[in-house]
C-alpha distance (Angstrom), angle and dihedral (degrees) to the residues before:
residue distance angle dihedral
X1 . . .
X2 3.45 . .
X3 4.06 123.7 .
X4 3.72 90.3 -92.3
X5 3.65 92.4 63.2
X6 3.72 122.1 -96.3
X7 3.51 132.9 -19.3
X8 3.98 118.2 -89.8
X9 3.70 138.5 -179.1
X10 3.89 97.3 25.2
X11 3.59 96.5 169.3
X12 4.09 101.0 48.1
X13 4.01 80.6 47.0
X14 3.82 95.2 55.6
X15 3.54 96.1 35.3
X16 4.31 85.6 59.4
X17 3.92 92.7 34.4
X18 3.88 93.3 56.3
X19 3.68 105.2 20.3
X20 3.82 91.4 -125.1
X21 4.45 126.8 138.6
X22 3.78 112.9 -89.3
X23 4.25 87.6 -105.1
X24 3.73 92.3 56.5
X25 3.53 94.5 48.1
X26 3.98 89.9 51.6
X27 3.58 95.2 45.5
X28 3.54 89.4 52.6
X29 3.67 103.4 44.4
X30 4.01 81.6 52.8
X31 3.94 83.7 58.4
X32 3.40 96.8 50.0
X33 3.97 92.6 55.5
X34 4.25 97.9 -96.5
X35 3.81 89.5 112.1
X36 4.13 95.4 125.0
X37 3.87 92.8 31.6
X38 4.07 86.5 51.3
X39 3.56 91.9 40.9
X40 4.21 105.2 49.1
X41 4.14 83.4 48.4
X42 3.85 84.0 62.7
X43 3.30 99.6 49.8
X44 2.98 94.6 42.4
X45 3.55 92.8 55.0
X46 3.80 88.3 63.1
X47 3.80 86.6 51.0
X48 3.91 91.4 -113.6
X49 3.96 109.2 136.7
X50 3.86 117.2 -139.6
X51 3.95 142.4 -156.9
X52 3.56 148.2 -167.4
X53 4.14 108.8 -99.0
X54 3.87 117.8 -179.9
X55 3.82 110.4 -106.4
X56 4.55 92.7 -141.7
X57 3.92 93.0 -156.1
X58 3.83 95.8 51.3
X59 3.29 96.6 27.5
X60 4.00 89.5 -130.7
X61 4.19 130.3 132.0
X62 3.99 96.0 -121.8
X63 3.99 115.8 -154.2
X64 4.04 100.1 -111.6
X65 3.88 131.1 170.3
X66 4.29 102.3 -102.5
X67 3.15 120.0 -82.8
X68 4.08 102.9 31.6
X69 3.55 118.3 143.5
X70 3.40 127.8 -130.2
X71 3.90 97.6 -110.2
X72 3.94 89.0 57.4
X73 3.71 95.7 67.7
X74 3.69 88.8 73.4
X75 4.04 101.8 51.5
């Protein structure tokens, strides 16, 4: 977090910063470990909220739109 609050619009800032397509800019901010920040800013750029469900074979909360059920994490 910075002192304005936290960070926002990773991928339009990486896309400017290195002068790379939108798609290369997600795929690497995935890479570089910014997979759930990357992914809640696009869903929420379709105005679809998201939560944290618990993943029971891994034993991991998973980043899902709201309103997922458990069952759909493995289709």
């Amino acid at each position: 977090m910075s002192k304005d609050g936290p960070h926002k619009d990773y991928v339009s800032r990486y896309v400017a910063r290195y002068g790379v397509e939108e798609s290369v800019a997600m795929a690497e901010l995935y890479a570089l470990g910014y997979y759930d920040d990357v992914y809640r800013e696009e869903l929420e750029s379709h105005g679809i909220s998201c939560e944290y469900i618990l993943n029971p074979l891994a034993g991991e909360l998973v980043l899902m739109p709201e309103g997922t059920e458990e069952h759909e994490l493995f289709i």
